[in-house]
C-alpha positions as CSV (number, residue, x, y, z in Angstrom):
1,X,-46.6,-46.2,-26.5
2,X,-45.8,-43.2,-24.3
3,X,-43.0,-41.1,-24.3
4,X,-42.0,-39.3,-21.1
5,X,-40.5,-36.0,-22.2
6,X,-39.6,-35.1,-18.2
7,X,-37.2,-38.5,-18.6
8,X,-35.2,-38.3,-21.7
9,X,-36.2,-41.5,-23.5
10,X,-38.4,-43.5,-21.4
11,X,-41.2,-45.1,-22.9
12,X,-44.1,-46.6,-21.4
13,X,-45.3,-49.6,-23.6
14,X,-47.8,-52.4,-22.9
15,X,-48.1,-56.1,-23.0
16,X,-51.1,-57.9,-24.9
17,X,-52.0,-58.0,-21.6
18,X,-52.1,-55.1,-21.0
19,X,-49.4,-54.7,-18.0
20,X,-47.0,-52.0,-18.9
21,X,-43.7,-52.2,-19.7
22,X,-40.3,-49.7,-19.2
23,X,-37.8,-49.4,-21.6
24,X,-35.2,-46.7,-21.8
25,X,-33.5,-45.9,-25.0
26,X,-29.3,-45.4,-24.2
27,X,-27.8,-42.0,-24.2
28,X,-26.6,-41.7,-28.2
29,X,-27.3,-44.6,-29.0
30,X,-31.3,-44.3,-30.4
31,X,-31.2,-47.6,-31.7
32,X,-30.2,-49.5,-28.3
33,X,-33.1,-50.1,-25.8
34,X,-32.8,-51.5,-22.4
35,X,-36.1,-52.9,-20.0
36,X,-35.8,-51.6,-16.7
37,X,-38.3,-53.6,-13.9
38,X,-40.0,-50.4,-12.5
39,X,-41.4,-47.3,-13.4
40,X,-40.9,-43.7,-11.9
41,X,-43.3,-44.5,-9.1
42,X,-41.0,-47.3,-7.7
43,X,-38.0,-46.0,-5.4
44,X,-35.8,-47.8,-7.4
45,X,-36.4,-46.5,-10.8
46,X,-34.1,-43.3,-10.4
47,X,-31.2,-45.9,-10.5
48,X,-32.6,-48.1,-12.8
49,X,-33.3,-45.2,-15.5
50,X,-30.2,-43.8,-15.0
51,X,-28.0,-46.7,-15.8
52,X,-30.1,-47.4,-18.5
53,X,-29.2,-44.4,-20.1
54,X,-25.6,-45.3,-19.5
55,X,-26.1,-48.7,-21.0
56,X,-25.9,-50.3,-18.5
57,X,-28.7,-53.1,-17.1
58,X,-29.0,-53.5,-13.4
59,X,-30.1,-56.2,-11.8
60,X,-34.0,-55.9,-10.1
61,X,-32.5,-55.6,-6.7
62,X,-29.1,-56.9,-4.5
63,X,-30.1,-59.9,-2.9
64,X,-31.4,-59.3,0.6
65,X,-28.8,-61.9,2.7
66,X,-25.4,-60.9,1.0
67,X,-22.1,-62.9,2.3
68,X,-19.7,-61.4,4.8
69,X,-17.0,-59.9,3.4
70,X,-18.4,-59.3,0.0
71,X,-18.6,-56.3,-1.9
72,X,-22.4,-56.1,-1.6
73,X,-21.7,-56.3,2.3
74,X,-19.2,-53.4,2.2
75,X,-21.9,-51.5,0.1
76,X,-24.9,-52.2,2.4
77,X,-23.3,-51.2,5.4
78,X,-21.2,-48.1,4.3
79,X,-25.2,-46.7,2.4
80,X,-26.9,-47.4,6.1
81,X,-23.9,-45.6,7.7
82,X,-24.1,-42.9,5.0
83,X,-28.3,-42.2,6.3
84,X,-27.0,-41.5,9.7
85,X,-24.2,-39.3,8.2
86,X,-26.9,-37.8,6.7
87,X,-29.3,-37.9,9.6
88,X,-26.3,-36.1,11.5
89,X,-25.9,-33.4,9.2
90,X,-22.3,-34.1,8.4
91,X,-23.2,-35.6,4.7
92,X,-25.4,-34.0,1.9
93,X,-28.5,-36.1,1.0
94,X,-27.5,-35.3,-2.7
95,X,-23.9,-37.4,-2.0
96,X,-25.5,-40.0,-0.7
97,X,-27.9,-40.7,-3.1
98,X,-24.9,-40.0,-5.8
99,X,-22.5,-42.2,-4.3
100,X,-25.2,-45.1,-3.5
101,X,-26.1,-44.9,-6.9
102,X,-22.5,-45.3,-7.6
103,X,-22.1,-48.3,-5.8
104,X,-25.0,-49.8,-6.8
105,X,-23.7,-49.8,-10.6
106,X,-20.0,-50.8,-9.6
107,X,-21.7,-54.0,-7.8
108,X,-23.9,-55.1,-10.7
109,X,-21.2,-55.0,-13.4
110,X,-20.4,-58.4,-14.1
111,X,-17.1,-60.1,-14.2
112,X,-16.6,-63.6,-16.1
113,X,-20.6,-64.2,-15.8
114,X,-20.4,-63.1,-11.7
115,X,-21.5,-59.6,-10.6
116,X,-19.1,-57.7,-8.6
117,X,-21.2,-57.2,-5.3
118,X,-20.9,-60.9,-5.1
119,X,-16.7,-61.2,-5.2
120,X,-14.8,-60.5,-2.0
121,X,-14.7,-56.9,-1.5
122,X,-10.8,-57.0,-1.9
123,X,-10.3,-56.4,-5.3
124,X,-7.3,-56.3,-7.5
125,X,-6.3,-53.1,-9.3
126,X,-7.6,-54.7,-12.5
127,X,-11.4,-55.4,-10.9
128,X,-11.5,-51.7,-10.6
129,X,-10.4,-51.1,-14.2
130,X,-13.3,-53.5,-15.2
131,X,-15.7,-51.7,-13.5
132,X,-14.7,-48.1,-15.0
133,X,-14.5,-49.2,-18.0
134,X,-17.9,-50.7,-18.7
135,X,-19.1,-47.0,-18.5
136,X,-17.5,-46.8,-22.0
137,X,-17.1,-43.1,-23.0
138,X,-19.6,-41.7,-20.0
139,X,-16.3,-41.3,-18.4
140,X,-18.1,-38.4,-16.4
141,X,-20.3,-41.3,-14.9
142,X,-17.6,-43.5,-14.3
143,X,-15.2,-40.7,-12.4
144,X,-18.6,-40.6,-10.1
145,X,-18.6,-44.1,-9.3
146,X,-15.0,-44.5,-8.4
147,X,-15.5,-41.4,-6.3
148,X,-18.0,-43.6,-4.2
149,X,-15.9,-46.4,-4.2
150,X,-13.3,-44.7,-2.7
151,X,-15.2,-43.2,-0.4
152,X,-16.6,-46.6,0.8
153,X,-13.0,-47.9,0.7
154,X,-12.2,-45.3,3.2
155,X,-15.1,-46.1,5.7
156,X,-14.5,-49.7,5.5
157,X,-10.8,-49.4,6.5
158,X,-11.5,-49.4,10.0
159,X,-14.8,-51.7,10.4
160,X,-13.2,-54.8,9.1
161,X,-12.8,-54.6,5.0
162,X,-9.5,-54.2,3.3
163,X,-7.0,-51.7,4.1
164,X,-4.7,-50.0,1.5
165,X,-7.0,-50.9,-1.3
166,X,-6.0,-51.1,-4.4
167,X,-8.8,-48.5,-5.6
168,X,-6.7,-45.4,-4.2
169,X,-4.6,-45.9,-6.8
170,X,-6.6,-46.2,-9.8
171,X,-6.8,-43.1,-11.5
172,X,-10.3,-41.3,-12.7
173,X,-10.6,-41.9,-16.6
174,X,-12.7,-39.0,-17.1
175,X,-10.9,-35.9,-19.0
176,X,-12.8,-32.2,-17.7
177,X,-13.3,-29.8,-20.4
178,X,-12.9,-26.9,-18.4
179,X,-15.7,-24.7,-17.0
180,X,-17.4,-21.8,-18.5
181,X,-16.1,-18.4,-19.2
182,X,-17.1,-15.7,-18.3
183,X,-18.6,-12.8,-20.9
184,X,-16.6,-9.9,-21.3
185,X,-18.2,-6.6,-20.7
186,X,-18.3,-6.1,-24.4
187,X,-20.6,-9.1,-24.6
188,X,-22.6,-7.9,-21.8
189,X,-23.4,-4.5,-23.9
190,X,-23.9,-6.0,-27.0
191,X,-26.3,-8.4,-25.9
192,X,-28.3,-6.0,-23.7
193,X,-28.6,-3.8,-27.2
194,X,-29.9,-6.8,-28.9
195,X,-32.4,-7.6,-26.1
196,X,-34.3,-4.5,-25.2
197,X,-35.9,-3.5,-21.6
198,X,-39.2,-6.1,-20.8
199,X,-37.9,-9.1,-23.5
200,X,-37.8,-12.6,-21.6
201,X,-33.6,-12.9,-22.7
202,X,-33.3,-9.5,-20.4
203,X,-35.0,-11.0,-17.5
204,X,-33.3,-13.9,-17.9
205,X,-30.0,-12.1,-18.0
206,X,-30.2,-10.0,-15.2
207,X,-31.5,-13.2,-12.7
208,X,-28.6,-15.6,-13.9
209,X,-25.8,-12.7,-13.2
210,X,-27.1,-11.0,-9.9
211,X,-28.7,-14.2,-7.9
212,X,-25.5,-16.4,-8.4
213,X,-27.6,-19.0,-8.5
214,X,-26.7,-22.9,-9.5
215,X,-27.7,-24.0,-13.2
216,X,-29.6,-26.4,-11.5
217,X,-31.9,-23.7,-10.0
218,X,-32.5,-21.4,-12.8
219,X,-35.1,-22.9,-14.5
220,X,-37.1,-23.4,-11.3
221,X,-36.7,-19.5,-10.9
222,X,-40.6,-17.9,-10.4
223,X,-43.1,-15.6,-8.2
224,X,-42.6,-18.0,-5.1
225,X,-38.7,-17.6,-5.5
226,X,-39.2,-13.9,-3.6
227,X,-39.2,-13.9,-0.4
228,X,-39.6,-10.9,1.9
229,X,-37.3,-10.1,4.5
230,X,-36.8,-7.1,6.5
231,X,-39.0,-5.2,4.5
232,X,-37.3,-6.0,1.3
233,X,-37.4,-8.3,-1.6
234,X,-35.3,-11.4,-1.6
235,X,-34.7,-14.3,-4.4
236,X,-34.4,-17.4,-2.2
237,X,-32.1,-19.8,-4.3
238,X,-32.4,-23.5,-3.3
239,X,-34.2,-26.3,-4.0
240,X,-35.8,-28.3,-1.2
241,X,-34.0,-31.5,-2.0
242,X,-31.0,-29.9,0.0
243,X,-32.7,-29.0,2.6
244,X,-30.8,-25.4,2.8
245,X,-30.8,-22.2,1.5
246,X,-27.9,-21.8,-1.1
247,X,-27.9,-18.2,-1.6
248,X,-29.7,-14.9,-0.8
249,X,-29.5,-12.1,-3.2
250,X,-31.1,-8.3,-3.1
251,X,-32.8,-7.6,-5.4
């Protein structure tokens, strides 16, 4: 068995056969494991693993002739709309990829033994409590997927799906925490005596306050960051994925 540490509990087992086999352990719950059909080569597998760790199973793949009128159709159509959004420029590839995610997990939850995709698309207020509410506590997860869901509501109002759904009413379960806080200049100094001039926390210190940089970023933070421009040094701040340049800052 093989443990993937760049995918918080994957494992990579194999058959007698030989063949191998995905599981993915759920998110506090060590005990609970759940197969996914495809490893992280496959397309798919982002979605797959990432419900997993949820709990939550999807199905190998939608069906490729869904019924008009269904809430597999409304999803199909508004993620093809969504690449030309993206295609466009008007829509981040990260939201697409979030919110088709989203959708995808809405569709698959399953209702009296039927999954959701397969239901006309015009739910009742209580189909849309269902489907938040077999996130469990990953009410961060869940506030995501209504998010898309109300975003795909909103495209479909004019091409022929329901209007006035009943999803811009249902309220996000998830509770925020509040953001970080800032350190105080106090903490600034007394950290800074602790860490003297050269020590990795110093560097580390001195990058995360003056490049403004996303958490996302910092750890991908090296040599190739610098850029020159002008004559002078530059930390370029961005990852590829987005296709833009989030930040420059002098150093």
């Amino acid at each position: 068995m093989r443990v993937w540490t760049e995918y918080p509990g994957l494992l990579e087992e194999f058959t007698p056969a030989g063949n191998p086999r995905w599981r993915v352990r759920v998110e506090g719950d060590k005990s609970r494991r759940i197969t996914i059909p495809v490893g992280p080569s496959n397309p798919a597998f982002k979605d797959h693993y990432e419900a997993a760790r949820l709990g939550i199973k999807l199905e190998a793949q939608i069906p490729a002739k869904v019924a008009r009128g269904t809430f597999d159709e409304q999803c199909e159509r508004f993620n093809a709309a969504m690449v030309d959004m993206v295609t466009a420029g008007v829509l981040n590839e990260d939201t697409r990829t979030g919110r088709q995610r989203g959708l995808r997990q809405a569709a698959n939850v399953k209702m009296r033994g039927r999954r959701m995709g397969e239901l006309n698309a015009d739910f009742p207020r209580e189909a849309f409590v269902h489907i938040l509410e077999s996130f469990g506590s990953h009410t961060g997860a869940a506030e995501t997927c209504l998010k898309a869901m109300k975003a795909a509501y909103r495209w479909g109002e004019s091409r022929g799906f329901p209007e006035k759904s009943e999803v811009f009413v249902v309220s996000s379960p998830h509770k925020g925490r509040g953001g970080a806080i800032a350190w105080t200049e106090e903490e600034e100094k007394k950290f800074l005596e602790t860490h003297g001039s050269g020590t990795m926390a110093r560097r580390w210190f001195y990058l995360t306050k003056n490049m403004a940089g996303r958490i996302g970023d910092t750890f991908d933070i090296g040599p190739e960051s610098i850029k020159l421009k002008q004559g002078r040094a530059f930390f370029w701040v961005g990852s590829q994925k987005r296709r833009a340049l989030s930040m420059w800052r002098c150093l």
